[in-house]
N, C-alpha and C positions, 0 to 999 in steps of 0.2 A: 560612704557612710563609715562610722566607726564603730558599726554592728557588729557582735563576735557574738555567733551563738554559742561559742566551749572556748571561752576564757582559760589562758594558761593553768593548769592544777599548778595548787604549794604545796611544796615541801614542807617537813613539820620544823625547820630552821627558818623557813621564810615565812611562817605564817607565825611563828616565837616574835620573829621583829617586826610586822605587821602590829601584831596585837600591843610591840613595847612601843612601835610610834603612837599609834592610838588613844595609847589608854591615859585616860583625865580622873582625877579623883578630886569628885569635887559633892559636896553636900549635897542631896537632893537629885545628882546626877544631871544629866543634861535637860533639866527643864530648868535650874538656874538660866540658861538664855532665855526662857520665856517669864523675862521681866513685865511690869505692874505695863511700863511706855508702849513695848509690842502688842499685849493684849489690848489695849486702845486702838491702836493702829489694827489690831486686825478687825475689832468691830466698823471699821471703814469699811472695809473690805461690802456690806452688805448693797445693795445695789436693789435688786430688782424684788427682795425678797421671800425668792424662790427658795426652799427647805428639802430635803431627801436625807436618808438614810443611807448612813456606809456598811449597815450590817445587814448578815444573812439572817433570814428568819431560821429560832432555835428549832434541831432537826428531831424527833423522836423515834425515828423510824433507822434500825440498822441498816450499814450499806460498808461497803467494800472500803472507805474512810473514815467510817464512825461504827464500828465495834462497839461502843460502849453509848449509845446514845443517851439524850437527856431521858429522863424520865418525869412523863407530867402526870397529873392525877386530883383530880376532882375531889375533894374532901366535905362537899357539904352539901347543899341543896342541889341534885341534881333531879332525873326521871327515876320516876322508882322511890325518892326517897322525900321526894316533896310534902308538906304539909299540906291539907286540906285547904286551910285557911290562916291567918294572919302572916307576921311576917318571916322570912326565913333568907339565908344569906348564903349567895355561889360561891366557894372558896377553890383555890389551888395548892395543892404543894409539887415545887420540882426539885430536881437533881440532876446533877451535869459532871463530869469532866470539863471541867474549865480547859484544859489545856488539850483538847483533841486536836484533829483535823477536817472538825467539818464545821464549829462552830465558832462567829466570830469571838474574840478575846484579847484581853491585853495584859503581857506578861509582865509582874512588878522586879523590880531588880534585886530582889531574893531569887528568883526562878532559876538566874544558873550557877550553878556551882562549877567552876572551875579551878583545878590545883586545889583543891580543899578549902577553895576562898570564895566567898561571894563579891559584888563591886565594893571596889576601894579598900580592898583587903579585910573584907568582916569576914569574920570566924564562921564557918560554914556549920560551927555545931549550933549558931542562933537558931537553925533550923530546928524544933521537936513535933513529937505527934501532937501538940495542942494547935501547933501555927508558928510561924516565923517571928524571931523575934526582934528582928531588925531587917527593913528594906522591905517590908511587905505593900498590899497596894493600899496601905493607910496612908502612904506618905500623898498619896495624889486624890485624898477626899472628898478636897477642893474641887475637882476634875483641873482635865489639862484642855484650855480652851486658848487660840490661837489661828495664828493663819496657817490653811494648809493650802499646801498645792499637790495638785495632781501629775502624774507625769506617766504618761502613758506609750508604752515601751511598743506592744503590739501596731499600734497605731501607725509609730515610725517604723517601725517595721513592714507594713502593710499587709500585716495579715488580722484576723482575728483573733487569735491566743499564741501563746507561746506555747512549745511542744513539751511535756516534759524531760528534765533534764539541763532543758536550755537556759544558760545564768545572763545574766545584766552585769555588765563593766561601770566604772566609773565612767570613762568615758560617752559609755550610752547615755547615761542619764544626762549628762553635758547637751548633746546632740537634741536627746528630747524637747529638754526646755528651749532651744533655740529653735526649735520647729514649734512652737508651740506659744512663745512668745512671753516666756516666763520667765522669772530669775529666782531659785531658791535661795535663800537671806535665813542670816542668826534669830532662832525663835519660831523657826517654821516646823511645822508637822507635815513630814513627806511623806507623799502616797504613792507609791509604785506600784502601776497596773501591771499584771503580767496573762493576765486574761482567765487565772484558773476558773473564775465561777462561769465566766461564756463554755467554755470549754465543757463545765461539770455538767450545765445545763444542757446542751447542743448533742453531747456524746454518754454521757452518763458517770455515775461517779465509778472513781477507781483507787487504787491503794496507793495513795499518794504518800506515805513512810519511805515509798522505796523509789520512787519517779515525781519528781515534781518541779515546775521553772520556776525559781525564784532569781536573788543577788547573788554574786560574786562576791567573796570577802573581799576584794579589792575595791568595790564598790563603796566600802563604808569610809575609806579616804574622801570621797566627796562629798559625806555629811561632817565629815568632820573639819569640812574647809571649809564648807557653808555654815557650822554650828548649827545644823537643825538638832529642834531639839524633842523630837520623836519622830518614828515610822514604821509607817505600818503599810499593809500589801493582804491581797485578793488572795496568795498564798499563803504561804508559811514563810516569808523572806527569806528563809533558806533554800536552796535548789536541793534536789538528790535527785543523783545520788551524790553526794558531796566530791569534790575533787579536791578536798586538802586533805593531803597526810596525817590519819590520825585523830581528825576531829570531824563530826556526822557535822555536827550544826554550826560552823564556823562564825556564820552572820549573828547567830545570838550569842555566842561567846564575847565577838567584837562589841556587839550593837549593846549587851548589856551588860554584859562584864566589863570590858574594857572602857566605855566609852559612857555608859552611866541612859543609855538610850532605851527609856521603855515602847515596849517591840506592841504594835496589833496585828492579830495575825489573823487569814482569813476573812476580811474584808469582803462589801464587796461596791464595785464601782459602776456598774449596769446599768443604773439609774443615773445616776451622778453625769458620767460621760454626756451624754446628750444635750443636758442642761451646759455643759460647759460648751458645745460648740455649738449651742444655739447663742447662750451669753458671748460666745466670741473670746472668753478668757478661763484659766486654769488655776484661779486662787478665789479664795474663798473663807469666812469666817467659818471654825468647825469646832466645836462643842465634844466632848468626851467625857462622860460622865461615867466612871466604875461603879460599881456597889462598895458600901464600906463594908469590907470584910477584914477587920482586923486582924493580921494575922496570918492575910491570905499570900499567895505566891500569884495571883492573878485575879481576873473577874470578867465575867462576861460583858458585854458594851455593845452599845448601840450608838455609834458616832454620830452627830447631823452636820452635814455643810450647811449650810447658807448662803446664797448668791447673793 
């Protein structure tokens, strides 16, 4: 196998010319490959009709990855405050950290600032306290709908989760799809299982800031040979404790800076899995819908496949 659980660390000179092979400046970033033609093509993709969620249900409750949980709360008709008689209306208001570690999310291509640049060299001061003012997730209103495939890394592995720490090579992902009988293609939204939510579930949550398996930045060479044109994972697609020189989150430096790829992170595939190996196949039509937050640097999301 060409499994490496601790892929070679970079240097901060080989991960400078990583990032200068990489990087694509192109309008709209990497959903330009998810042309009007692929989205037809991926609505093919539907088959048996079967639907599932790639997201975790929103967490309210602290824990050792989510410090800062959502916050929900009942604002209207509830016990206690009910009318006797005619009509009256149950309401919500919440509040989140978009960008934790315990809630699924999708990061817009303002989220990283790198060298004082956002992608494609914007001026990282678009950034103010009102909201971003270029590259927020208004550019993906539309949603980002497409074929995804799944690639499931534990699997070839043969175990049930990845341990923290443990990264994904380009070459894994190679291996996967060919155990699995897929082929990632330009316009695709790639999904790398790495098994965090079995894991979170099985054993309980932990401080995944500082320990967690995600990608290899050498890993994003093969989205960028395939032209996928997003991805997303169960984790954070960053592993830590990171092993490149210099930079904590390398994979979103690459994946959104350099490379115009909006990242979802924390995922989850639990469901999903099963249904693909009873279907016998690992693609699928998937649906991504953000909220329009103009303005925003991200947005909570609830992905669906479709078989």
């Amino acid at each position: 196998m060409a499994q490496d659980p601790a892929p070679a660390a970079l240097g901060a000179a080989e991960f400078r010319a990583l990032y200068r092979r990489l990087r694509r400046d192109r309008p709209g970033g990497a959903l330009a490959e998810l042309t009007p033609d692929r989205v037809a093509a991926a609505a093919r993709e539907v088959r048996s009709g079967l639907r599932v969620s790639l997201a975790a249900p929103v967490e309210t409750a602290p824990g050792p990855d989510n410090p800062e949980p959502a916050v929900h709360g009942m604002t209207g008709a509830v016990a206690g405050r009910l009318p006797a008689e005619g009509l009256a209306f149950a309401r919500d208001r919440i509040a989140m950290n978009v960008h934790g570690d315990a809630d699924s999310h999708l990061d817009a291509l303002c989220h990283v600032v790198y060298d004082g640049t956002l992608y494609g060299g914007t001026d990282a001061d678009t950034l103010t306290p009102h909201g971003a003012g270029a590259l927020s997730v208004d550019l993906v209103r539309d949603g980002i709908v497409g074929r995804g495939v799944l690639l499931d890394v534990p699997r070839l592995r043969g175990v049930p989760w990845l341990e923290p720490g443990e990264q994904v090579g380009a070459a894994e992902l190679a291996e996967a799809e060919a155990a699995q009988g897929v082929r990632v293609g330009p316009g695709d939204l790639l999904f790398v299982r790495v098994g965090h939510r079995r894991r979170r579930s099985e054993l309980g949550a932990r401080d995944t800031a500082t320990a967690r398996a995600g990608l290899h930045p050498g890993a994003m060479e093969f989205l960028a040979e395939r032209r996928v044109a997003a991805l997303g994972s169960d984790g954070n697609n960053d592993a830590a404790p990171s092993r490149t020189e210099g930079v904590d989150y390398p994979v979103h430096v690459l994946a959104v800076h350099a490379m115009g790829v909006h990242l979802l992170d924390y995922l989850q595939f639990e469901e999903l899995v099963p249904l693909c190996v009873r279907e016998r196949r690992w693609s699928f039509l998937c649906v991504v819908a953000p909220l329009r937050l103009p303005g925003a640097t991200g947005s909570p999301v609830n992905p669906v496949a479709i078989l």
